[in-house]
C-alpha positions as CSV (number, residue, x, y, z in Angstrom):
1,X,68.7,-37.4,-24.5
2,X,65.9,-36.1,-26.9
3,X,67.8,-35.0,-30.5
4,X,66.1,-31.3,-29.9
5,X,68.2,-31.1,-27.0
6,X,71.2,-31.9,-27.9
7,X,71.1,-30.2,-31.2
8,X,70.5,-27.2,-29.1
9,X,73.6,-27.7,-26.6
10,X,76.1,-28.5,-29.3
11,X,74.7,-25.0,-30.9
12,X,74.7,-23.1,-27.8
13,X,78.1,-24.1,-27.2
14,X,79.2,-22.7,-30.8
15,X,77.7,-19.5,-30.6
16,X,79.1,-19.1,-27.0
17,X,82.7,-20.3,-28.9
18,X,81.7,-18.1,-31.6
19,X,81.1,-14.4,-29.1
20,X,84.6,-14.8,-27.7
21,X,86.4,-15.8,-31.0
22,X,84.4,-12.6,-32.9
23,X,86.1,-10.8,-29.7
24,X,89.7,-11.8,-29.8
25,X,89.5,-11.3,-33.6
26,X,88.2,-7.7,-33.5
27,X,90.6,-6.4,-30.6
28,X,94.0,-7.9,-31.9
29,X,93.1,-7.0,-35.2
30,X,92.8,-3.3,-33.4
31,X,96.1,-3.8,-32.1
32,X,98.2,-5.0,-35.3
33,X,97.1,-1.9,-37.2
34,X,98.7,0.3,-34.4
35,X,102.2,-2.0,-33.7
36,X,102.0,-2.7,-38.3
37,X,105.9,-0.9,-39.5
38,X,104.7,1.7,-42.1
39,X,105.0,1.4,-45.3
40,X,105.1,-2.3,-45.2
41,X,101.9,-3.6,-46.5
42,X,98.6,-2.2,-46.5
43,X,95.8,-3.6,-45.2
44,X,92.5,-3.0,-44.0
45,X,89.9,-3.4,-41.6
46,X,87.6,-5.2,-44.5
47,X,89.9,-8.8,-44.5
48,X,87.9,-9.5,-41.5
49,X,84.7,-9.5,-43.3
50,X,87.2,-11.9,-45.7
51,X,88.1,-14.4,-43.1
52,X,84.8,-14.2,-41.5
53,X,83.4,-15.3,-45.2
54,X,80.7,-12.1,-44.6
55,X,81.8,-10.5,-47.8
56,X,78.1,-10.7,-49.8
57,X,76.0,-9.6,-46.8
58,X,78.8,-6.9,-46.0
59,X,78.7,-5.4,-49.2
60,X,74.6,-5.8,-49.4
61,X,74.5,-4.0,-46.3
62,X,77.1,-1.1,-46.7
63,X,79.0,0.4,-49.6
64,X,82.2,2.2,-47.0
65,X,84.4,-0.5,-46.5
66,X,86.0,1.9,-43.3
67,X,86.6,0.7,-39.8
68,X,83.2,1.5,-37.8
69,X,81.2,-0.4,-40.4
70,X,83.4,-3.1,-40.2
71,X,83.5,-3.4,-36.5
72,X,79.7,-2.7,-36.6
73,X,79.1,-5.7,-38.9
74,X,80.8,-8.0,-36.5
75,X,79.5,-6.5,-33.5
76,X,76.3,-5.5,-33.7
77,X,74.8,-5.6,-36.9
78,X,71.3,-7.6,-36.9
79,X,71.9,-9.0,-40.7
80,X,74.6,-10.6,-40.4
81,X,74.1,-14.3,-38.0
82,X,77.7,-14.2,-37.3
83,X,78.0,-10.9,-35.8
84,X,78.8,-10.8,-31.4
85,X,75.4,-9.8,-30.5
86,X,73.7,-12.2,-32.8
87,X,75.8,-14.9,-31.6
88,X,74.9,-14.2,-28.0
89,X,71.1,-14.0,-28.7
90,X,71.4,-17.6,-30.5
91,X,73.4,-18.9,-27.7
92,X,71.3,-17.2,-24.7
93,X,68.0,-18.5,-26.7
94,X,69.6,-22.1,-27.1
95,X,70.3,-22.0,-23.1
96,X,66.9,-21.1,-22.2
97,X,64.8,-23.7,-23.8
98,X,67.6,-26.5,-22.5
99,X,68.2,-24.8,-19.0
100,X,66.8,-28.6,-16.9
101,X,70.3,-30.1,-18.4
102,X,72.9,-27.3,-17.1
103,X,74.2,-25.7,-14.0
104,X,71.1,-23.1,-12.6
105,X,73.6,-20.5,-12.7
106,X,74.6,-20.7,-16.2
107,X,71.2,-19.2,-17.1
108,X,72.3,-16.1,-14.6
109,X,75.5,-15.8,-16.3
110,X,74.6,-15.6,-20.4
111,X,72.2,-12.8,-19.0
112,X,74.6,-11.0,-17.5
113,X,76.8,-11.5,-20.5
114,X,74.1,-10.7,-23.1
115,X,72.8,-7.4,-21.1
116,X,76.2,-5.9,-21.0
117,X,76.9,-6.5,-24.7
118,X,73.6,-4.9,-25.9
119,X,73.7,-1.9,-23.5
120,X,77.4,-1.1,-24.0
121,X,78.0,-2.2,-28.2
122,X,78.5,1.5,-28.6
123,X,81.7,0.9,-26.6
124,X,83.1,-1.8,-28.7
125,X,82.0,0.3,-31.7
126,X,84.0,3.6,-30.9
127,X,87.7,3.0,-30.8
128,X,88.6,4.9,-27.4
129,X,86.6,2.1,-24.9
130,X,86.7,-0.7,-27.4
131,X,89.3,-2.9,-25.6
132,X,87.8,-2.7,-22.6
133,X,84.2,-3.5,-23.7
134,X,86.1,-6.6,-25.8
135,X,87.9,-8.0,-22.6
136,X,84.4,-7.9,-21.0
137,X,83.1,-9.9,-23.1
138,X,85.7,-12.6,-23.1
139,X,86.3,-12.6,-19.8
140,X,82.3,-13.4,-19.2
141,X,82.7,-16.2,-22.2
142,X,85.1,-17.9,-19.8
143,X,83.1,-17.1,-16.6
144,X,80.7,-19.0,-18.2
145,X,83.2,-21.9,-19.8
146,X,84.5,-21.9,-16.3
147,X,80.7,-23.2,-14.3
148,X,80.2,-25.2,-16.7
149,X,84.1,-27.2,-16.3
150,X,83.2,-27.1,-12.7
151,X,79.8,-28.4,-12.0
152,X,78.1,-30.2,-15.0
153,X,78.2,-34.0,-15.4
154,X,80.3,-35.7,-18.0
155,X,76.8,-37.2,-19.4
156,X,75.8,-36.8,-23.2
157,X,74.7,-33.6,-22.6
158,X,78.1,-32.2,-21.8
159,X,80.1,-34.5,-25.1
160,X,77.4,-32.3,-27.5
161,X,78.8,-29.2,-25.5
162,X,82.5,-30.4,-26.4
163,X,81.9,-31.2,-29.5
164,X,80.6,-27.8,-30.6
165,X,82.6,-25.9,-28.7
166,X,86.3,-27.6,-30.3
167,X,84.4,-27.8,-34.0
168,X,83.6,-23.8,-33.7
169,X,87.4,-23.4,-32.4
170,X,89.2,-25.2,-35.0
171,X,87.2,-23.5,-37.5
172,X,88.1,-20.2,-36.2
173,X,92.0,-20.7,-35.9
174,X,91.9,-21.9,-39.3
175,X,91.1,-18.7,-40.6
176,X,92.7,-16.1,-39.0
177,X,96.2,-18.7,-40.2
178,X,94.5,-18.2,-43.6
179,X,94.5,-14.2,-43.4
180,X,98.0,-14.1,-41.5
181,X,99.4,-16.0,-44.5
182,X,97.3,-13.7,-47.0
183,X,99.0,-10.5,-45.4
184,X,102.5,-12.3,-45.2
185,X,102.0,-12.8,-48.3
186,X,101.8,-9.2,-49.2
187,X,104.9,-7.9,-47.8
188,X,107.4,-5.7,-50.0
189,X,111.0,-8.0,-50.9
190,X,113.1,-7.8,-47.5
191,X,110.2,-6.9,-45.7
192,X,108.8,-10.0,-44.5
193,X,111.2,-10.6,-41.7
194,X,109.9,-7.5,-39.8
195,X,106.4,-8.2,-40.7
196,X,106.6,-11.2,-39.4
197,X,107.6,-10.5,-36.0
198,X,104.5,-8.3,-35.8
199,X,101.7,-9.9,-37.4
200,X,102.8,-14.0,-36.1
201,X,102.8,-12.4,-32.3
202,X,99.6,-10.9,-32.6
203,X,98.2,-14.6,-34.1
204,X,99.7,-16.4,-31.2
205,X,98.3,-13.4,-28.8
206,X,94.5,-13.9,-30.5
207,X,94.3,-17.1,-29.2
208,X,96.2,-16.6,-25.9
209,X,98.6,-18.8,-27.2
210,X,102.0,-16.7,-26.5
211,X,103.3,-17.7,-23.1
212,X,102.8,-21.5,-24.1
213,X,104.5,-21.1,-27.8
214,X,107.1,-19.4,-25.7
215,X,107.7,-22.2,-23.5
216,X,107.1,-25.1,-25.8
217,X,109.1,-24.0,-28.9
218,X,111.7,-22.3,-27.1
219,X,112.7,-19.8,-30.0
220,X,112.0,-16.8,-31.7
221,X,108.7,-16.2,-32.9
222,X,108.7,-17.6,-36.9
223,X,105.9,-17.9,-39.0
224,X,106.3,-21.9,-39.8
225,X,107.0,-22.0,-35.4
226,X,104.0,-20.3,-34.8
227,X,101.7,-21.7,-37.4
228,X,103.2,-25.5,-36.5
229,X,102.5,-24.7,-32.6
230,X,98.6,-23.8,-33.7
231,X,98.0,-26.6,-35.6
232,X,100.0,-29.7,-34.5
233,X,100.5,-28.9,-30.5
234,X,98.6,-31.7,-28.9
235,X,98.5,-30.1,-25.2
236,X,97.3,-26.2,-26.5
237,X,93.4,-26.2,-25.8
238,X,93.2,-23.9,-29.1
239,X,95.5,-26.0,-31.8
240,X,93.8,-27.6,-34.4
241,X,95.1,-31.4,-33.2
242,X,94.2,-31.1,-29.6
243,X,90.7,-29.8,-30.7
244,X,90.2,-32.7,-32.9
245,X,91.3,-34.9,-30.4
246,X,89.0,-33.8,-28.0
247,X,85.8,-34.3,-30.9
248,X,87.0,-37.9,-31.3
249,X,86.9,-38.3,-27.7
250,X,83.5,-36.7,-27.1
251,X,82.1,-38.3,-29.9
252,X,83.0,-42.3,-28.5
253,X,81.0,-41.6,-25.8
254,X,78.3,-40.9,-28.1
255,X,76.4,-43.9,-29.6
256,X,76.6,-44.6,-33.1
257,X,80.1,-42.8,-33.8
258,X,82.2,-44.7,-36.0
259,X,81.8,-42.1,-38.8
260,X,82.2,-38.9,-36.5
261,X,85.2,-40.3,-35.3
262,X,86.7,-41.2,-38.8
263,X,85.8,-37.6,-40.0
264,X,87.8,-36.3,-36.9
265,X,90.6,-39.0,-37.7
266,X,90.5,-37.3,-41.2
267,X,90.8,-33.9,-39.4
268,X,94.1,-35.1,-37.6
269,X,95.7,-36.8,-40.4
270,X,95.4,-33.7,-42.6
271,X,97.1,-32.0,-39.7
272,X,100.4,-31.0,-40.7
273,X,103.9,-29.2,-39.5
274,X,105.5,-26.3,-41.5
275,X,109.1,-26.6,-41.8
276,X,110.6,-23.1,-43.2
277,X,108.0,-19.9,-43.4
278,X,108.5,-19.7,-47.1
279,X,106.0,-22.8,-47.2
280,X,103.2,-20.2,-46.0
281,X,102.3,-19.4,-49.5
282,X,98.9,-19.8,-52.0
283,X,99.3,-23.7,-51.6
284,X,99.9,-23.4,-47.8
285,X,96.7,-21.4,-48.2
286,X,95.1,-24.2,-50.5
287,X,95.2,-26.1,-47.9
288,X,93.8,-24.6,-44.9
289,X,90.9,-24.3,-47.6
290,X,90.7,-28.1,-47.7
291,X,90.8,-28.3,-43.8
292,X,88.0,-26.0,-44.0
293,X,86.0,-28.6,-45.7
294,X,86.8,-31.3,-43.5
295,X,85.8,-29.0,-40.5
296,X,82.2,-28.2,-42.5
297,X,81.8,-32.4,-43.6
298,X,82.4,-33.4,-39.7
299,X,79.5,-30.5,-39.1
300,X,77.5,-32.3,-41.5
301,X,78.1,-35.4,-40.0
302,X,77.2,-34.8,-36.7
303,X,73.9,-33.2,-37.5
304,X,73.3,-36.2,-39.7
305,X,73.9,-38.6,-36.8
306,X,71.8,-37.2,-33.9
307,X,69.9,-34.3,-34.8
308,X,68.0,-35.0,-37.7
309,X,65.4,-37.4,-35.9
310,X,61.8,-37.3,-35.8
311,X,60.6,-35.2,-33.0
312,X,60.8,-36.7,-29.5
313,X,63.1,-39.1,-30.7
314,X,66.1,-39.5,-28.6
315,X,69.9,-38.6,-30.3
C-alpha cells in the first residue's frame, strides 16, 4: 500500500472518530447543565473549548464566552480544524481521493452524512432541535463504522483504519476524565457526593458506556468505579486499555512495528485503576496529562513509520 494512502485512511478514520466524539461531547454536556443540583458548582459551556485545547483560536475568534458561540465553535465554525463540520469535510475529502480501497457504498454514506450536517448546523446550534440534529449525526458515524465492519478486508488498509480510529478514541476519553475530575474538583464541602452521581453518569452515558459499567462493576455509580471501568476495562470498545490493545494488534500486522507496538505497550502500562474517588484530584489530573503525551508520541510514531516516505513509495 502506497504511504499517501494509508496516511489518508488512518486520517479519515480520525476525523470520522473525531464527528461523533465532538457529538457525544456537545449533547451530554447539554444534558448535565439541565440534571447539574443548583447551587453546587458553576460551570460553563467554555470548559469544552478547555478540554477540546481550542482555547487560543476560541478567544481569537470571539470575545462572549456564552453557549451559542461555544456550540458554534465546535459545530460549525470554519477556523477552528477540530470543529464537526470541519472534521467531516477532512474525513469526506480523505474518502474520496482513497475510495478504490473501501466498500463503494461508504462513498454514498459520508455524503449523506456530510450534506445533512451542513444543511441542518443551524439545528445543532439552537437549543430546541439540537439533540436530535446530534443523534443524527452519530447515528450516521456508526452507519458508516458499521459497512465498513461488514464488508472490508482485514488487509493493511483496514489496520491504518483501526489504528486511527482507537488513537482518536483514547485521546478523546482522556479528556472529558480530565474535565469531570476538573468540575469534581470544584464542588462546595459535602457536595461532592451528589455531584457525583450527576456528572460520573453523564461520563459513562458520553461514551455509551452505562449499561456495561452497570453490568460489569455491579455497584453504584462512583467516580474511582467509573473512571477505573473507562480506563482499565479490557472488553469496553471505548476504555483506554482495550483501545490500546487493539493499536498493538493492528499495528503487528503492519511491517516494521516493533516501536509502534512498544509506544502502545507504554500506553497500557501507564494504564491504571483508581481505588477511592478522593484520588481524582490535581495529581490524578497530572496524570491523564502524561497519558496525553504518550497518546501524541504513538501519533508521532506512526506517521514517522509509514507516512513520511517519498512519494509513490509504499508504507
Amino acid at each position: 500500500m502506497l504511504s499517501r494512502v494509508a496516511e489518508r485512511l488512518y486520517w479519515s478514520a480520525r476525523y470520522l472518530e473525531r464527528v461523533e466524539n465532538t457529538a457525544r461531547l456537545v449533547s451530554v454536556y447539554d444534558d448535565l447543565l439541565y440534571d447539574l443540583p443548583q447551587n453546587v458548582v458553576e460551570i460553563s459551556w467554555y470548559n469544552l473549548i478547555e478540554i477540546n485545547s481550542g482555547v487560543e483560536a476560541f478567544n481569537h475568534r470571539y470575545k462572549v464566552r456564552d453557549e451559542r458561540n461555544v456550540v458554534k465553535f465546535l459545530l460549525s465554525d470554519d477556523d477552528n480544524p477540530s470543529s464537526l463540520l470541519s472534521s467531516l469535510t477532512l474525513a469526506r475529502e480523505n474518502i474520496r481521493t482513497t475510495r478504490d480501497v473501501l466498500p463503494n457504498e461508504m462513498w454514498e454514506l459520508v455524503n449523506e452524512l456530510d450534506l445533512y450536517a451542513k444543511q441542518n448546523i443551524k439545528q445543532g446550534i439552537n437549543r430546541s432541535a439540537r439533540h436530535a440534529y446530534l443523534n443524527t449525526i452519530i447515528e450516521g458515524c456508526q452507519k458508516i463504522i458499521g459497512l465498513l465492519a461488514a464488508t472490508m478486508d482485514r488487509d493493511a488498509g483496514w489496520q491504518f483504519l483501526i489504528l486511527g480510529r482507537y488513537l482518536e478514541r483514547v485521546d478523546m476519553n482522556t479528556r472529558i476524565l480530565d474535565a469531570a475530575t476538573s468540575l469534581m474538583m470544584q464542588a462546595q464541602p459535602g457536595q461532592d457526593m451528589e455531584l457525583g452521581q450527576v456528572v460520573w453518569s453523564k461520563v459513562l452515558k458520553s461514551q455509551s458506556a452505562y449499561l456495561s459499567f452497570r453490568r460489569t462493576m455491579r455497584c453504584s455509580i462512583r467516580g474511582a468505579k467509573a473512571v477505573t471501568f473507562l480506563l482499565n476495562d479490557p472488553y469496553f470498545p471505548r476504555s483506554q486499555r482495550y483501545c490500546a490493545e487493539q493499536i498493538k494488534l493492528a499495528a503487528a500486522s503492519l511491517p516494521r512495528a516493533g516501536i509502534v507496538i512498544a509506544c502502545a505497550d507504554k500506553l497500557l502500562e501507564h494504564t491504571r485503576t483508581v481505588e477511592h474517588s478522593s484520588e481524582l484530584n490535581t495529581e490524578f489530573s497530572n496524570y491523564l496529562n502524561d497519558i496525553q503525551l504518550d497518546i501524541i508520541a504513538l501519533h508521532h510514531q506512526i506517521t514517522e513509520n509509514w507516512f513520511n516516505f517519498q512519494k509513490g513509495e509504499a508504507a
